[in-house]
OpenMM code with the backbone's topology and positions (N, CA, C; nanometers):
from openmm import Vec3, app, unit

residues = "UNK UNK UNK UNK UNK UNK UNK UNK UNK UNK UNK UNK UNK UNK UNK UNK UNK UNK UNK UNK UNK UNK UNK UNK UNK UNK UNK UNK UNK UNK UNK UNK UNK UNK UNK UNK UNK UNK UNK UNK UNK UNK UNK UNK UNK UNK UNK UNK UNK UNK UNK UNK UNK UNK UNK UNK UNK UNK UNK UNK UNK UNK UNK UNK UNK UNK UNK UNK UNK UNK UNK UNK UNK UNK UNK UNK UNK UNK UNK UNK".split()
positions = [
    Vec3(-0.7261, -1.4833, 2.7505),
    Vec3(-0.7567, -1.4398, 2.6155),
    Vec3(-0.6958, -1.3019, 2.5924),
    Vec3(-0.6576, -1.2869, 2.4668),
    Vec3(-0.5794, -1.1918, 2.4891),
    Vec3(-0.6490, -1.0164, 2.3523),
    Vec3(-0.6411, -0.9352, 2.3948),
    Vec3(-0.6956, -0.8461, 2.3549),
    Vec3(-0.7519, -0.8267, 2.2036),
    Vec3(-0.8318, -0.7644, 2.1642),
    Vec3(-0.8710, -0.7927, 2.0217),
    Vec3(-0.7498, -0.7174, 1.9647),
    Vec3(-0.7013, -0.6052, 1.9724),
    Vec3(-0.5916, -0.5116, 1.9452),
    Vec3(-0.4450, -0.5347, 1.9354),
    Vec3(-0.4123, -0.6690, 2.0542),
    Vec3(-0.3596, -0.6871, 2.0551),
    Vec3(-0.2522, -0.7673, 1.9345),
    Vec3(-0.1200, -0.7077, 1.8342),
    Vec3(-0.1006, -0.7418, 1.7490),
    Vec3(0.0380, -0.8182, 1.7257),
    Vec3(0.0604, -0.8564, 1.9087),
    Vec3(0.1920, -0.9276, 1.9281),
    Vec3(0.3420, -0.9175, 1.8924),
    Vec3(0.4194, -1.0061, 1.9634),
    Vec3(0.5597, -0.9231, 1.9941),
    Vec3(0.6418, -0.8790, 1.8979),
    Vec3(0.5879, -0.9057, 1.7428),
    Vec3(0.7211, -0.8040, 1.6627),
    Vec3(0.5985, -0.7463, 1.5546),
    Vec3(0.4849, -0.6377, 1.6189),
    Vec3(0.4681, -0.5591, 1.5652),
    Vec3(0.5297, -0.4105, 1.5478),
    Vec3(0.6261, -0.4016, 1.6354),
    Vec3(0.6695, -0.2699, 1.5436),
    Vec3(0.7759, -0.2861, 1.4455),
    Vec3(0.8419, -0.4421, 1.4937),
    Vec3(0.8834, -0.4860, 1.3896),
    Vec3(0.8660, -0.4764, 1.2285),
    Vec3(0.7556, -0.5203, 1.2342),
    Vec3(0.7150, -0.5479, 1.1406),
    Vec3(0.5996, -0.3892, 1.0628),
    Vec3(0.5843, -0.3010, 1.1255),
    Vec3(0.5527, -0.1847, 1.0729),
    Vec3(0.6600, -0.1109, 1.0642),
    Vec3(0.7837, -0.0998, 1.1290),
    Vec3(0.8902, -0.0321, 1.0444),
    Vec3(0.9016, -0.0953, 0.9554),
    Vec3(0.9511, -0.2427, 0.8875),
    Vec3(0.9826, -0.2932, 0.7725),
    Vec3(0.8747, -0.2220, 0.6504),
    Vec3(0.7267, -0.2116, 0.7368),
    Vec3(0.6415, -0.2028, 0.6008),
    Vec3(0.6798, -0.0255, 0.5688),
    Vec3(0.7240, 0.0318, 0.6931),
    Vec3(0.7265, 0.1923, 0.6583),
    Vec3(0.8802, 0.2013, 0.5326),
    Vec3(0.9785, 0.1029, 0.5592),
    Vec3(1.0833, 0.1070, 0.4767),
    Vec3(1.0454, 0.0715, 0.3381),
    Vec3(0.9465, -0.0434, 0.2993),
    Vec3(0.9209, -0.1196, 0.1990),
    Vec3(0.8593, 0.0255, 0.0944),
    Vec3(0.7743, 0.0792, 0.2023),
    Vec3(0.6883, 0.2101, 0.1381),
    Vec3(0.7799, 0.3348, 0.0886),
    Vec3(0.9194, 0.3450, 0.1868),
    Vec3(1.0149, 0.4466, 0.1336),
    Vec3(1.0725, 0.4037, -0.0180),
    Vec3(1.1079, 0.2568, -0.0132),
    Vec3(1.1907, 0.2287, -0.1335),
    Vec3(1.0636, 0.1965, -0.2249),
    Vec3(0.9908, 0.1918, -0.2194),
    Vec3(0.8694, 0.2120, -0.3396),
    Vec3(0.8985, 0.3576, -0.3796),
    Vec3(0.9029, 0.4583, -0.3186),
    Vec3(0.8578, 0.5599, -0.3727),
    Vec3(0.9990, 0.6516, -0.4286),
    Vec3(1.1173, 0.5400, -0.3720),
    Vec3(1.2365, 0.6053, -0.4442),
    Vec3(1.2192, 0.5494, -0.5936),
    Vec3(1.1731, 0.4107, -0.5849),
    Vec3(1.1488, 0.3415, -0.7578),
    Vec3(1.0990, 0.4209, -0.8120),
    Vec3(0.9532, 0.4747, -0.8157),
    Vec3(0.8783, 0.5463, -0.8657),
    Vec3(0.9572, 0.6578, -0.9192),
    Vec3(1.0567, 0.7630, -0.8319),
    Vec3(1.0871, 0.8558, -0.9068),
    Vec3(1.1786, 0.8189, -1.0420),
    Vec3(1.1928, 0.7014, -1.0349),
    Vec3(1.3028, 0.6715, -1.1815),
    Vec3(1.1834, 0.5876, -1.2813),
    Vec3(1.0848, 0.5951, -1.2296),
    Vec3(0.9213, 0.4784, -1.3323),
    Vec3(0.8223, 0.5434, -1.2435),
    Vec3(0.8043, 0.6810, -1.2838),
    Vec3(0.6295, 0.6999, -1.1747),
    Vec3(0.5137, 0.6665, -1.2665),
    Vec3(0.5486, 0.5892, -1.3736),
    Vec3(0.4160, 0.4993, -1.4170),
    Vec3(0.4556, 0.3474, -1.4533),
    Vec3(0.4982, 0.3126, -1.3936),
    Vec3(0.5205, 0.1377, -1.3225),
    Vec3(0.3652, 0.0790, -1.2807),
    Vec3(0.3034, 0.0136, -1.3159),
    Vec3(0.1773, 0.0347, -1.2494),
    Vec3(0.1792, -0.0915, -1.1598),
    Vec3(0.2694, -0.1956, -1.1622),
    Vec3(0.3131, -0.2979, -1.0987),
    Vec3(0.4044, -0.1784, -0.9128),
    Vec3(0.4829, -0.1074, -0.9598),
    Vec3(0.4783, -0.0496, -0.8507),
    Vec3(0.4039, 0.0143, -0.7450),
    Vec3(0.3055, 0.1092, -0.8398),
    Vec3(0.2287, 0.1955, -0.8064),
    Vec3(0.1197, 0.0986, -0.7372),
    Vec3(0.1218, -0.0209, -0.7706),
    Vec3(0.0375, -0.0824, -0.6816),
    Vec3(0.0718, -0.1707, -0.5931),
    Vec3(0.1714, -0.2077, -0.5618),
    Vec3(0.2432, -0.2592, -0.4301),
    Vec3(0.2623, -0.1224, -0.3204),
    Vec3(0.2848, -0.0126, -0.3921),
    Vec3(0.2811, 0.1375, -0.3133),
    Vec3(0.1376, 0.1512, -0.2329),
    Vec3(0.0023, 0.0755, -0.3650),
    Vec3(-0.1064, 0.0836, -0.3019),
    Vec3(-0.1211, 0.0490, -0.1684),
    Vec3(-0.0992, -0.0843, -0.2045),
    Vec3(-0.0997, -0.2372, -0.0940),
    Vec3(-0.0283, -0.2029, 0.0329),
    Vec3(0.0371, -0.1456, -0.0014),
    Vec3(0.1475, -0.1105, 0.1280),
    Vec3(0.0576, -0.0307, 0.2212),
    Vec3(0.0050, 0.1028, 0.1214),
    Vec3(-0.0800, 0.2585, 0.2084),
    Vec3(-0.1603, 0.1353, 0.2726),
    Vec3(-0.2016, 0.0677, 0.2075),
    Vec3(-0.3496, 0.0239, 0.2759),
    Vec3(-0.3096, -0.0758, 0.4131),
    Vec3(-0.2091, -0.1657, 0.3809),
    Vec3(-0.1420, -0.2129, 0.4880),
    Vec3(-0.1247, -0.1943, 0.6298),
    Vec3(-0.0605, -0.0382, 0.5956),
    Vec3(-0.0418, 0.0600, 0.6411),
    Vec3(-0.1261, 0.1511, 0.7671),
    Vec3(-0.2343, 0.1201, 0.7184),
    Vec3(-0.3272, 0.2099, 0.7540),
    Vec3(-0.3825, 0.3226, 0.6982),
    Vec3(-0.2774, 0.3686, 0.5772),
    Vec3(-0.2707, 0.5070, 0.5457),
    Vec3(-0.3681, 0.5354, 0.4373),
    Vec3(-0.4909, 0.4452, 0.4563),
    Vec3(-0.6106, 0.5282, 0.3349),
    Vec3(-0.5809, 0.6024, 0.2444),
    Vec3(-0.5907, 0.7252, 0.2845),
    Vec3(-0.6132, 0.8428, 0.2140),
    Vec3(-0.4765, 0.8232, 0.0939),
    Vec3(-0.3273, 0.8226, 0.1817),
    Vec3(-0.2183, 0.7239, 0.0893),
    Vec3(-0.2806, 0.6683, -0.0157),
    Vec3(-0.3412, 0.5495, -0.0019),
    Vec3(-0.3771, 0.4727, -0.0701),
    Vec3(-0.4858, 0.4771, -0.1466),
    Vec3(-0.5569, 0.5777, -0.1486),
    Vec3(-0.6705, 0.6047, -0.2245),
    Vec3(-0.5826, 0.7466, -0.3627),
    Vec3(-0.5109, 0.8050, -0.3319),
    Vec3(-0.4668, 0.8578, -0.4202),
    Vec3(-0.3830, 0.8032, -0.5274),
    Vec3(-0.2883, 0.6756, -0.4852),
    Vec3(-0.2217, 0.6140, -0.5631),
    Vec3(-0.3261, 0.5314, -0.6766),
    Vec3(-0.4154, 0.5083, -0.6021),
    Vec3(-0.5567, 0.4292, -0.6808),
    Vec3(-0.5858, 0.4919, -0.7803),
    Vec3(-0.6203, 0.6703, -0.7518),
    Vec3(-0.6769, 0.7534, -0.8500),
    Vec3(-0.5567, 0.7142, -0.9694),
    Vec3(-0.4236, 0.7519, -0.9502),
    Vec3(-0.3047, 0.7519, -1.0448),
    Vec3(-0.3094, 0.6080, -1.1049),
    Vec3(-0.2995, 0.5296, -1.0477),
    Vec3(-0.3327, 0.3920, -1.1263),
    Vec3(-0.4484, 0.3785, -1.2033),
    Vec3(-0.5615, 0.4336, -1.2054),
    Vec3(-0.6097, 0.4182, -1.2925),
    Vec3(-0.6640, 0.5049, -1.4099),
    Vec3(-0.5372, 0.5778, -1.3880),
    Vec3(-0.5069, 0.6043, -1.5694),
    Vec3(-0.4603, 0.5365, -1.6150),
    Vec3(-0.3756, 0.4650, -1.5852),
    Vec3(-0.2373, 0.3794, -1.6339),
    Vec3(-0.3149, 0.2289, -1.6463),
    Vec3(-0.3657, 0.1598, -1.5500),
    Vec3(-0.4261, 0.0460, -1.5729),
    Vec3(-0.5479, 0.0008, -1.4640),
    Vec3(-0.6592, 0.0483, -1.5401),
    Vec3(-0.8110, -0.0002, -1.4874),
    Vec3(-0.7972, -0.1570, -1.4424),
    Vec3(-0.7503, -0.2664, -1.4695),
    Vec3(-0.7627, -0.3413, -1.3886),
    Vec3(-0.7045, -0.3800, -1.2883),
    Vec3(-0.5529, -0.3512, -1.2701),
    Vec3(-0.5018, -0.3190, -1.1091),
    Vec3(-0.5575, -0.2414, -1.0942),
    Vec3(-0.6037, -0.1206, -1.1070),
    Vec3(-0.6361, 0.0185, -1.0548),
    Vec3(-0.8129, -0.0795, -0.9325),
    Vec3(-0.8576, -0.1604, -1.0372),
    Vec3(-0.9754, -0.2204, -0.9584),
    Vec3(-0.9199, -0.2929, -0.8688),
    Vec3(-0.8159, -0.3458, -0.8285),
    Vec3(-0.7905, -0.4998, -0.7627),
    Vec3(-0.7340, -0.4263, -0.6327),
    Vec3(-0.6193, -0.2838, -0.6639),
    Vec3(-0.6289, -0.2065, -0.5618),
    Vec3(-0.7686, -0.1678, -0.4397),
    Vec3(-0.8470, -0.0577, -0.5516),
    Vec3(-0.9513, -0.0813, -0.5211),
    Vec3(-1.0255, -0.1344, -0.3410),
    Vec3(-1.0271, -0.2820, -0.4295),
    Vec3(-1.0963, -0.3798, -0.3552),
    Vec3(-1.0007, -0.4358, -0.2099),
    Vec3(-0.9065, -0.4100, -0.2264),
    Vec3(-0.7589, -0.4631, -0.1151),
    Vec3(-0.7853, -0.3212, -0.0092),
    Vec3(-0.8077, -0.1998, -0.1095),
    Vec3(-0.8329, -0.0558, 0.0196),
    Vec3(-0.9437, -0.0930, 0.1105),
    Vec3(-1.0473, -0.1100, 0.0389),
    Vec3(-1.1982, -0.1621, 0.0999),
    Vec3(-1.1827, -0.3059, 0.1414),
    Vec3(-1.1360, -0.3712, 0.1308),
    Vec3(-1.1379, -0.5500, 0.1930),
    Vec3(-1.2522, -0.5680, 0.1228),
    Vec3(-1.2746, -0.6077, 0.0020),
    Vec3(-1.3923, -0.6495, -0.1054),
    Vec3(-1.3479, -0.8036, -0.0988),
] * unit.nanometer
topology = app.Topology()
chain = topology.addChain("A")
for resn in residues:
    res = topology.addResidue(resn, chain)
    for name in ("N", "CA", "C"):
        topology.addAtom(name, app.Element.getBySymbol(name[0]), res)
């Protein structure tokens, strides 16, 4: 049986891709930093990520722009 932690052979694979996915989000943003379709795949990503705190600020910014992604984020940071 193999470790609870354990997250198999192309995880760093696959966390560089998400660290790249998160760079070219945030180059979009500077040409649309109120995209709210971006700003919340940017979410999804922090949270992905690991990066909370990331992802709890993009939340705050989303929801000026749109309360109901801003909720759906939200709930994806917390696993609702």
């Amino acid at each position: 049986m193999m470790d609870k932690g354990y997250k198999g052979i192309f995880s760093k694979m696959g966390e560089g891709l998400l660290e790249k996915f998160i760079e070219d989000l945030k180059k979009e943003l500077q040409e649309r930093p109120e995209d709210p379709d971006l700003l919340f795949k940017l979410g999804v990503a922090y949270s992905r990520a690991g990066k909370v705190e990331e992802a709890r600020e993009v939340y705050k910014k989303l929801r000026e722009i749109d309360k109901e992604k801003a909720k759906e984020l939200l709930d994806i940071i917390y696993g609702v």
